[in-house]
C-alpha positions in Angstrom: 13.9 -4.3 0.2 13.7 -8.0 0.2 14.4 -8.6 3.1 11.8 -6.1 4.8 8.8 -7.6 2.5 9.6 -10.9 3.4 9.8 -9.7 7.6 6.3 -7.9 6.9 5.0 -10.9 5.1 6.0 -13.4 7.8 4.5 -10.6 10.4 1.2 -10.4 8.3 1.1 -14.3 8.1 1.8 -14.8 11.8 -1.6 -12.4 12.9 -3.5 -14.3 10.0 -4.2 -10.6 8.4 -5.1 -12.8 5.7 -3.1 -10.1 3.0 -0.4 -9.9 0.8 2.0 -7.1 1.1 1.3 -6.3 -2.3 -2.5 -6.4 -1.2 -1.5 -4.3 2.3 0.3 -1.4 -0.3 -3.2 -1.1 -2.4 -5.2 -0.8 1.0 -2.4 1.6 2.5 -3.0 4.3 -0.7 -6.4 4.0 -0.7 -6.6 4.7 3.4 -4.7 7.6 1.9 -6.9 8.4 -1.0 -9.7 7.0 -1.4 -11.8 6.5 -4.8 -8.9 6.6 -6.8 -9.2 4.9 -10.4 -6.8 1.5 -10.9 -4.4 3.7 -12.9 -4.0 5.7 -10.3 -3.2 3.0 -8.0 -0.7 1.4 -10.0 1.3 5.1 -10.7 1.3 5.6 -7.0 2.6 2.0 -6.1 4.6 1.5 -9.2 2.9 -1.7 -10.4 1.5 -2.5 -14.0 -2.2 -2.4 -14.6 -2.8 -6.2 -15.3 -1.2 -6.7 -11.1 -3.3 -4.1 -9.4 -6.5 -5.4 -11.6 -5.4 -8.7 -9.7 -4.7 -7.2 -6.4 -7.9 -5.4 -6.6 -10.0 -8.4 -7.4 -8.6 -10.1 -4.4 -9.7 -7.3 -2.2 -12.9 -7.4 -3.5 -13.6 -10.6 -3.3 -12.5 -10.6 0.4 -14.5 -7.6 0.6 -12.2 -5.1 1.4 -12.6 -3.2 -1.3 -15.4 -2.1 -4.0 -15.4 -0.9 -7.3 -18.3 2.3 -8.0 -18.2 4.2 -11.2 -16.9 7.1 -11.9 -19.7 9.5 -11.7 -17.6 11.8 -14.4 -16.1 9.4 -16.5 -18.5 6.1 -17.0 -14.9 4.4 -18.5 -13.7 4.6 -14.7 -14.2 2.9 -11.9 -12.9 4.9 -8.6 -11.6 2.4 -5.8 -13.4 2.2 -2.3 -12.5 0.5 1.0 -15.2 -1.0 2.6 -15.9 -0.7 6.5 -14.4 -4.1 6.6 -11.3 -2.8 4.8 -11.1 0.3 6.7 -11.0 -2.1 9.5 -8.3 -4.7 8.0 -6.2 -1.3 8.1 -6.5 0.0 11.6 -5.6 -4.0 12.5 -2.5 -4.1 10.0 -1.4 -0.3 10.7 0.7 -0.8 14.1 2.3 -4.2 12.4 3.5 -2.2 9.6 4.8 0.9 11.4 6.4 -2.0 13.6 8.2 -3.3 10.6 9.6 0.2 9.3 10.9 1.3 12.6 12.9 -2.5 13.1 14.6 -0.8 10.0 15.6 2.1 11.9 17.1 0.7 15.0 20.5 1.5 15.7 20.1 5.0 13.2 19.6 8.5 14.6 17.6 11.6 13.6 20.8 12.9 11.0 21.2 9.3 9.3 17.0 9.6 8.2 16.8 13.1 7.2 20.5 12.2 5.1 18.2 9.0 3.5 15.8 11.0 2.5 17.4 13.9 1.5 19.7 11.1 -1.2 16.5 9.4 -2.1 14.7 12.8 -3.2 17.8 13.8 -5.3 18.2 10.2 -6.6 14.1 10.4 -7.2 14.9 14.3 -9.2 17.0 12.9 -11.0 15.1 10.4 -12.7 12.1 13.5 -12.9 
């Protein structure tokens, strides 16, 4: 794992994306989902709070993102790209699906479907 963060950072460096790939994983969920609260961000990427509160700043400040408030809960604050973030994705996207298939070169159709099939057990398991 490593090994493929440090190939995607390199590749994100190299285009001057001007993003971490912790920063690309927040923009990549919230492409996904967007408005979710920070919680929600850090369950889905598996980060602590006090990171994706950093990671978030970042992207705000670079105005990728914006924080709005939770119209239900005034507590929250749900998670927006901006047009310029929505952008920064589109330009980042074909890098990063670049990046994943490098992984599986060389591996057919029956090696992926027997990864994820031992990740989604191993994943169970821990359920």
């Amino acid at each position: 794992m490593k090994k493929i963060r440090q190939n995607l950072q390199r590749k994100l460096n190299e285009m001057d994306a001007g993003i971490t790939v912790d920063q690309w994983v927040v923009l990549d969920e919230l492409q996904q989902k967007n408005g979710l609260s920070q919680n929600e961000i850090a369950d889905c990427t598996f980060k602590d709070a006090p990171t994706v509160t950093r990671i978030i700043d970042l992207l705000c400040k670079k105005g990728l993102t914006e924080r709005s408030m939770d119209e239900n809960d005034r507590r929250r604050f749900k998670i927006m790209l901006t047009e310029e973030g929505k952008a920064k994705v589109k330009e980042v996207l074909p890098v990063v699906i670049d990046v994943r298939q490098q992984g599986w070169d060389g591996l057919g159709e029956e090696d992926h479907h027997n990864l994820i099939r031992i990740l989604d057990t191993i994943f169970e398991n821990y359920q």
